[in-house]
C-alpha positions in Angstrom: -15.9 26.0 0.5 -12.4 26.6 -0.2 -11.9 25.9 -4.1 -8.7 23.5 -3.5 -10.0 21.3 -1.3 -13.2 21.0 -3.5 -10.8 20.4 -6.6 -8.8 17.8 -4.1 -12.5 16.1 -3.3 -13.0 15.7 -7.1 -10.0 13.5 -7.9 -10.2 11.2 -4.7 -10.9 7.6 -5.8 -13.8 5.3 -4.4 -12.1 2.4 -5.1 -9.5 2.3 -2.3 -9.9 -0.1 0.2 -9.6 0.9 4.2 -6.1 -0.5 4.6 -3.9 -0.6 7.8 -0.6 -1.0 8.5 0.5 -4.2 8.6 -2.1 -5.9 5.9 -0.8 -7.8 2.5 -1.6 -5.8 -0.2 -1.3 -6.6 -4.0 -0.7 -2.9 -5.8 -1.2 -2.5 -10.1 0.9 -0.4 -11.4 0.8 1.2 -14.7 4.4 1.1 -16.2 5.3 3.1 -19.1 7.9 1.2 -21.1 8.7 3.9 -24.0 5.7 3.6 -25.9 4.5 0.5 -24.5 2.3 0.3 -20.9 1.6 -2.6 -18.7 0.5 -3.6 -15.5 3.0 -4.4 -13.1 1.4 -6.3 -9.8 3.3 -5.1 -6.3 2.8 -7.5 -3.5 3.7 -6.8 0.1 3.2 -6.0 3.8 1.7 -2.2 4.3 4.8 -0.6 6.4 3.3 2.7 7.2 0.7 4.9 5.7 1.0 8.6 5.9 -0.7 11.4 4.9 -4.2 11.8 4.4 -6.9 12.6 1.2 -5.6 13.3 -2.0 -1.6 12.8 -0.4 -2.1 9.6 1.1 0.7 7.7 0.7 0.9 3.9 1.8 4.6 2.2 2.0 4.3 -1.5 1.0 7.8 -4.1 1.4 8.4 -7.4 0.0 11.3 -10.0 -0.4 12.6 -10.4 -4.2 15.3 -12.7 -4.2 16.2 -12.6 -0.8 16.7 -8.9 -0.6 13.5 -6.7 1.1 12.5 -4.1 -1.3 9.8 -0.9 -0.3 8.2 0.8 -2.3 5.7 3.9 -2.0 2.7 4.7 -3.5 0.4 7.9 -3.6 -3.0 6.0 -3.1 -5.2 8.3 -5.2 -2.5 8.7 -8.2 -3.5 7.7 -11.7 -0.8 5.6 -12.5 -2.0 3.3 -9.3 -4.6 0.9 -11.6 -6.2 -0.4 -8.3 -5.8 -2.0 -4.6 -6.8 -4.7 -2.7 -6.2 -6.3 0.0 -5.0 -10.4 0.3 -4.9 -10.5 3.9 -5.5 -8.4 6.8 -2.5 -8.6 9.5 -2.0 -7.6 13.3 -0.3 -5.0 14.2 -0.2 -2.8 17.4 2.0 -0.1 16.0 1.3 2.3 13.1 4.7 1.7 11.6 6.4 -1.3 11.2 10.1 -0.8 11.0 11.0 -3.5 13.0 10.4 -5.9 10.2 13.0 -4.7 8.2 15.3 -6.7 10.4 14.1 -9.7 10.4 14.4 -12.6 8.0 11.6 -15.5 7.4 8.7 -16.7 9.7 9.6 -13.9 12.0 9.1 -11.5 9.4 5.1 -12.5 9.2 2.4 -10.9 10.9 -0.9 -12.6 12.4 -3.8 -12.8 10.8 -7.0 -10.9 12.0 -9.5 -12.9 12.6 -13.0 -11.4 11.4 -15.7 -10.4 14.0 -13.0 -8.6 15.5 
């Protein structure tokens, strides 16, 4: 077995939920304020997810204060306290760009309906 995958395999996390694009996610954050550190919760739609195994990254937008922010996280990093998943959304496209222009009710997915 090649010995960097085998390290990579190692430092995957079992915690992370399967998540598609397009599902509300709440992300903890570990924030490092000199030589404090909190938790910092990070709400959102999933945008896109790219990459795959230890360089999955997942890119997660929300609306603070009437502006859309995105922000995106490496999945397996250690700063990334934990995932999980509020609702799970419709989408038939892997990335969701068009929701960066619109505003509202427009801007909200369908909700998937389990059994299916």
């Amino acid at each position: 077995m090649d010995p960097i995958k085998e390290l990579e395999r190692e430092q995957l996390r079992s915690d992370v939920p399967a998540i598609a694009s397009g599902d509300t996610v709440k992300v903890s954050v570990k924030v490092v304020e000199g030589s404090r550190e909190r938790i910092q919760i990070f709400e959102g739609t999933v945008m896109r997810l790219r990459g795959g195994g230890l360089n999955q990254r997942v890119t997660v937008r929300r609306i603070a204060s009437g502006v859309g922010v995105e922000r995106t996280f490496m999945v397996h990093a250690p700063r990334v306290e934990k995932i999980e998943i509020v609702r799970h959304g419709v989408a038939r496209r892997a990335q969701l760009y068009f929701l960066r222009g619109r505003v509202g009710k427009s801007a909200t997915l369908r909700e998937r309906r389990p059994g299916r």
